[in-house]
C-alpha positions in Angstrom: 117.6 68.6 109.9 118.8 72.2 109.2 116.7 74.4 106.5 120.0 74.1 104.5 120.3 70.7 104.5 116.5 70.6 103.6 116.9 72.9 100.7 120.2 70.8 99.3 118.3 67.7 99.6 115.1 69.1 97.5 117.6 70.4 95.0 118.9 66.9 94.2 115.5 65.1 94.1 113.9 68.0 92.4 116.4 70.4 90.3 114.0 71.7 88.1 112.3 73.6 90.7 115.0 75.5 90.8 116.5 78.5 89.0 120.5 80.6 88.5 118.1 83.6 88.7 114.9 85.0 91.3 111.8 83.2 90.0 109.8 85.8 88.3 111.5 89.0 90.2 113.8 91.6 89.4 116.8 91.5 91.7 115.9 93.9 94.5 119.2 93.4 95.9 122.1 94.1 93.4 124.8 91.0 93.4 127.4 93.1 94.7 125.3 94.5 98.0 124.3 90.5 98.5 128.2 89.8 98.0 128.8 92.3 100.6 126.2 91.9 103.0 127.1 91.2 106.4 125.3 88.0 107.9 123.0 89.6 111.6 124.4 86.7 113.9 128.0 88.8 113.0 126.4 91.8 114.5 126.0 90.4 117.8 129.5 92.2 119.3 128.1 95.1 118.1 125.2 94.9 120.7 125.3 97.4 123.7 126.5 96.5 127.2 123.5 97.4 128.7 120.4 95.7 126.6 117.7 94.0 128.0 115.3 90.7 126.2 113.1 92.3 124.2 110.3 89.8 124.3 107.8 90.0 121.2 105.2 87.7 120.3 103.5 87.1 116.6 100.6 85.1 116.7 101.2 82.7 114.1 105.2 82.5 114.3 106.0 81.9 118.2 109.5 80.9 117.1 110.3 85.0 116.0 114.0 85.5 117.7 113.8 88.5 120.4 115.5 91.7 118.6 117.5 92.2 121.7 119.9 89.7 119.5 120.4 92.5 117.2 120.0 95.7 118.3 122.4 97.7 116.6 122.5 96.4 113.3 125.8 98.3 112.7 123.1 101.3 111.5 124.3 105.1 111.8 123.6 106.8 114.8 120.0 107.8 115.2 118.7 111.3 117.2 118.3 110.8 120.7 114.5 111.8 119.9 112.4 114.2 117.8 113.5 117.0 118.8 117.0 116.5 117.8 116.2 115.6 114.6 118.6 117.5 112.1 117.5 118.4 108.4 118.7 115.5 107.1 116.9 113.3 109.7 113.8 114.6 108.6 114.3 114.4 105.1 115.4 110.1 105.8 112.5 109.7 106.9 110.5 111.5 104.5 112.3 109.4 102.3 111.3 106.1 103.5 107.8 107.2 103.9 107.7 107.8 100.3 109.6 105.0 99.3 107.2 102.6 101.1 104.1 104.0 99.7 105.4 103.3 96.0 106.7 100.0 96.4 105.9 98.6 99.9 108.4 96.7 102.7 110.8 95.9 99.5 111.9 99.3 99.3 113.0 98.5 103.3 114.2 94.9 103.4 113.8 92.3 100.8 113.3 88.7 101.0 115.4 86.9 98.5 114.0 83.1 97.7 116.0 80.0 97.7 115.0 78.8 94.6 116.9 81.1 92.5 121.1 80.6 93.2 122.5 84.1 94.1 125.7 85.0 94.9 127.7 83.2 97.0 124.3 81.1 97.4 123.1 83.4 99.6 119.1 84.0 100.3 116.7 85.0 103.0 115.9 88.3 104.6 118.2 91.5 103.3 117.5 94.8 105.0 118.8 98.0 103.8 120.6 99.9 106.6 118.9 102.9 105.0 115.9 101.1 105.1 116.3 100.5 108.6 117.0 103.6 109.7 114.7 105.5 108.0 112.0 103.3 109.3 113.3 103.8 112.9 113.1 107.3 112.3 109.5 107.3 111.0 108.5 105.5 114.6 110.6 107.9 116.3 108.5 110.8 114.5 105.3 108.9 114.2 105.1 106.6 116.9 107.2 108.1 119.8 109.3 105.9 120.4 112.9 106.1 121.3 116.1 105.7 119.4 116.6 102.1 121.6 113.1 101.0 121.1 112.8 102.4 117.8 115.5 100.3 116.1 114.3 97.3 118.0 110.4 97.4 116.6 111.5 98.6 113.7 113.4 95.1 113.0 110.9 93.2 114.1 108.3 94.5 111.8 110.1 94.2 108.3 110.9 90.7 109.6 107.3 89.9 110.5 106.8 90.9 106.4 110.0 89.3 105.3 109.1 86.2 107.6 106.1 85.0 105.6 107.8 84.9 102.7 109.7 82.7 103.3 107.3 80.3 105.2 105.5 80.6 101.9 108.3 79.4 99.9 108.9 76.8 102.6 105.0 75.8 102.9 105.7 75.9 98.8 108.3 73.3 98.6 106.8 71.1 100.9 103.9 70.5 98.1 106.5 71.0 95.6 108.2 67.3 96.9 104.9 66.2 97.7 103.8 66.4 93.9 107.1 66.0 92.8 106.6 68.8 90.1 107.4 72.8 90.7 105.1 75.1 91.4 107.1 78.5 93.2 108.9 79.4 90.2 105.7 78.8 87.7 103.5 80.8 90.5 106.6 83.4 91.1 106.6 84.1 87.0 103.3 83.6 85.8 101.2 85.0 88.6 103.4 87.2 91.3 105.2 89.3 88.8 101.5 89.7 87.1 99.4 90.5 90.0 102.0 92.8 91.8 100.6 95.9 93.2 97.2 94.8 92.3 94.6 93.7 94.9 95.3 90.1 93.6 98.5 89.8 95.3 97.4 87.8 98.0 101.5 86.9 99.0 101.9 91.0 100.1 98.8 91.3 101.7 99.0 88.1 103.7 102.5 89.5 104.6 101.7 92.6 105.5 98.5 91.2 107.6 101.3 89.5 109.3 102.8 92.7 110.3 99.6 93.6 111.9 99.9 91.0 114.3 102.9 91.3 115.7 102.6 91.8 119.5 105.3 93.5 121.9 106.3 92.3 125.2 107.3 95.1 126.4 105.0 97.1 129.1 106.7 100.1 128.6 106.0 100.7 125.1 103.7 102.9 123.8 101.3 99.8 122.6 98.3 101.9 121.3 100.5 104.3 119.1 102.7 101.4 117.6 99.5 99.6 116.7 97.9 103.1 115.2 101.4 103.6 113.2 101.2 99.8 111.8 97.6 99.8 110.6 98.1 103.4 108.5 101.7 102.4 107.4 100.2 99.2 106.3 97.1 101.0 104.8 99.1 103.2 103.4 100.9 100.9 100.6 100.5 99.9 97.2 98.0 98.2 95.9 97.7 94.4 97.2 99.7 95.1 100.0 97.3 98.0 101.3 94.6 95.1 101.1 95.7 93.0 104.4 92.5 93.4 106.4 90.5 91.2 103.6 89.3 87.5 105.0 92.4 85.8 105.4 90.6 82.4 104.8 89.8 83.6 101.7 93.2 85.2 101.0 95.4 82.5 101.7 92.9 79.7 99.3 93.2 82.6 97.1 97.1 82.1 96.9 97.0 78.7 97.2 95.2 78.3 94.2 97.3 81.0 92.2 100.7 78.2 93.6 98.8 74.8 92.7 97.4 76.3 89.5 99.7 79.1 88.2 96.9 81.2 87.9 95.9 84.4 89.3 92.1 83.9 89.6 92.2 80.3 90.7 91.1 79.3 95.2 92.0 76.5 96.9 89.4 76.1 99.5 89.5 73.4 102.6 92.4 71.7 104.8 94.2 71.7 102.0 95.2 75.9 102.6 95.8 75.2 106.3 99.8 75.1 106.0 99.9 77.9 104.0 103.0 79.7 105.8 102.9 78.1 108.9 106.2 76.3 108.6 107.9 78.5 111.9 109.8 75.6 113.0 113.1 76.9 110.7 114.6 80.6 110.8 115.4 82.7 107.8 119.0 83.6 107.4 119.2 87.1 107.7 121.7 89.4 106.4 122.4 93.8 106.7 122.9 95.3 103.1 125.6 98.2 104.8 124.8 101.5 103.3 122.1 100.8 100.8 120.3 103.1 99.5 116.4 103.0 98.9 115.0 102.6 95.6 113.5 106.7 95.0 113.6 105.9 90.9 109.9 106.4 90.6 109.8 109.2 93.1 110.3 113.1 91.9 111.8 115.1 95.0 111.6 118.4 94.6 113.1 121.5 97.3 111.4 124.5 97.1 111.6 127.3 99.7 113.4 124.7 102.6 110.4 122.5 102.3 110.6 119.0 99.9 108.2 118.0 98.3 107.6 114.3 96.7 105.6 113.7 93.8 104.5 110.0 93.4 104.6 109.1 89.7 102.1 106.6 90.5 100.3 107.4 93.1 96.7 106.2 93.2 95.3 108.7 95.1 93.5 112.0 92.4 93.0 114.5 95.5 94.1 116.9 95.7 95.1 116.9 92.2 96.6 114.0 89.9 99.6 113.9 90.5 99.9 116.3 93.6 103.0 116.0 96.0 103.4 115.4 98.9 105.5 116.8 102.1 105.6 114.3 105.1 107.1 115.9 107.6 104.6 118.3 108.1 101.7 115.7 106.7 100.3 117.9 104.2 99.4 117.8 100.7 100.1 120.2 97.8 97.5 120.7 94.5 99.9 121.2 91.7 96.8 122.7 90.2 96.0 125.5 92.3 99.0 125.4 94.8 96.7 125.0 98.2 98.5 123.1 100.6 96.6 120.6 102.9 96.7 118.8 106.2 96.3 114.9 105.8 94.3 112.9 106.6 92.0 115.6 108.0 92.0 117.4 104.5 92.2 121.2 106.0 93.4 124.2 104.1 96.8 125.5 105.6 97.9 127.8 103.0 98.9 128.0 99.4 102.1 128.2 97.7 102.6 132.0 95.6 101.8 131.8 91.9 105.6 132.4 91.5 106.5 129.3 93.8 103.7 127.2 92.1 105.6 128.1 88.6 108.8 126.8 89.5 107.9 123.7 91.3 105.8 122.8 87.6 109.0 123.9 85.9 111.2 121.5 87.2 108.6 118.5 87.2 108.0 119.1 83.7 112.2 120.0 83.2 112.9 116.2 84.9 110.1 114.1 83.9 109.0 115.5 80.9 106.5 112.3 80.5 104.8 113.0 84.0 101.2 114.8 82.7 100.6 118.1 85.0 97.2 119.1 85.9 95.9 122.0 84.4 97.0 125.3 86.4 94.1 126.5 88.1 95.2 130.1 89.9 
């Protein structure tokens, strides 16, 4: 039986664990870009002459489709590698560096559930061509890959996040019918949207554990340096989803008990938490959102003397000041209390912005978020 037919089936014996809008979530993908979103097999003329299986493994989802399917993705063309990276390449993937570090793999592809009716009923994995390529980019820069392989891993990681979403929300409605009473919404509304970018948001850091795990057939890729750019991507993320390498017995009773209770400190321990999002018999439909652009609203980017600097209004992080900004690609850090720039992660001085420069970049922070609180100027 086809996940489809599953779903339309549930929905008959069970309406009411279903919903006309996303359980809990704001739309991450506007009803016009899911309208207009192109569905991947539709991609597959697109693919080049010349490409080879791209063999990938992920230890808990053997049935993962080999990227090699989709390739292309329809994306923009990408640099042939780092050193022909323009301006504007540099500043996509600064983009999508900072992007990702305010609100995780959603601000890159987003999983939309099938309990909530969208647009022409459509669900499943959405990724932002922007998204897309500016994480392709980031492995180009960060990882060393090339423009081929970097659009290939580059798929295959947001769908290793996107992925156990969805066999969540599968594993979910298996116990939903089960019971016969819902429990995704309730959990969706009454825990998810409460525990988001906390550490008790076991669904992102199970999902982003899963990116950890993906493995690459390929000999010829650069294994070491993919798996160094996953772990401080991954570590590198919000709250709850930075939190992947916590016990994942413990993490997935943990969400079990916030589904079967609707509750965000309740466990589940046992056999019982053994299917949670292992369902990898079915594949997600998965769809390209052409031209969308990320979500910056919470970032501040500012341009200051051919360099850009982002200021997370969030950002976790006091050092080197609270908030500081941030400039990616050069990795270093900026005080917006004394103006000394840093390298990250290894914290070193590298210079320091004139009191003039320092004045203006304050200026239009305080000009454009009036409500952001500046440290005070230390010069």
């Amino acid at each position: 039986m086809s996940i489809d037919a599953i779903i339309s089936q549930a929905r008959e014996v069970l309406p009411e664990a279903f919903t006309d809008r996303p359980p809990g979530r704001a739309p991450r993908v506007a009803a016009a870009e899911v309208e207009g979103a192109r569905p991947l097999e539709h991609q597959l003329q697109e693919l080049e002459a010349d490409t080879e299986p791209f063999e990938i493994h992920v230890d808990s989802d053997p049935l993962v489709r080999s990227v090699g399917e989709a390739i292309n993705f329809g994306l923009p063309p990408l640099p042939y590698n780092l050193e022909d990276f323009s301006d504007a390449d540099h500043e996509a993937a600064s983009e999508a560096e900072a992007v990702h570090r305010e609100v995780g793999f959603d601000a890159l592809a987003v999983y939309e559930p099938f309990h909530a009716v969208r647009p022409a009923a459509r669900w499943g994995i959405f990724y932002r061509q922007d998204g897309l390529r500016g994480f392709a980019l980031l492995l180009m820069r960060d990882a060393g890959l090339g423009t081929r392989e970097a659009r290939r891993v580059a798929v295959e990681l947001l769908r290793a996040h996107e992925r156990y979403h969805f066999r969540f929300e599968l594993g979910a409605l298996h116990d939903e019918l089960a019971l016969g009473k819902p429990l995704y919404s309730k959990y969706a509304l009454q825990v998810y949207e409460k525990v988001l970018f906390t550490s008790q948001c076991f669904e992102e850091s199970l999902a982003n554990r899963a990116v950890t795990l993906v493995r690459f057939g390929d000999p010829h890729l650069p294994h070491e340096d993919i798996k160094r750019f996953v772990s401080e991507f991954c570590t590198n993320s919000p709250p709850g989803y930075c939190d992947f390498n916590r016990d994942p017995k413990e993490m997935k009773e943990s969400l079990l008990g916030q589904l079967k209770t609707a509750s965000a400190s309740s466990r589940v321990g046992g056999s019982e938490a053994d299917w949670l999002a292992n369902w990898t018999r079915y594949l997600c439909p998965e769809y390209i959102v052409p031209g969308a652009s990320l979500p910056i609203g919470r970032l501040l980017k500012c341009k200051l003397s051919g360099r850009i600097w982002i200021i997370h209004q969030n950002d976790p992080d006091p050092w080197p000041s609270r908030p500081h900004a941030h400039e990616y690609s050069r990795r270093e850090k900026l005080s917006l209390s004394t103006g000394e720039i840093f390298s990250i992660p290894a914290r070193t001085p590298r210079g320091r912005l004139r009191p003039a420069e320092l004045a203006d970049l304050r200026g239009e922070i305080a000009r454009r978020r009036p409500d952001l609180a500046l440290p005070q100027l230390s010069v």
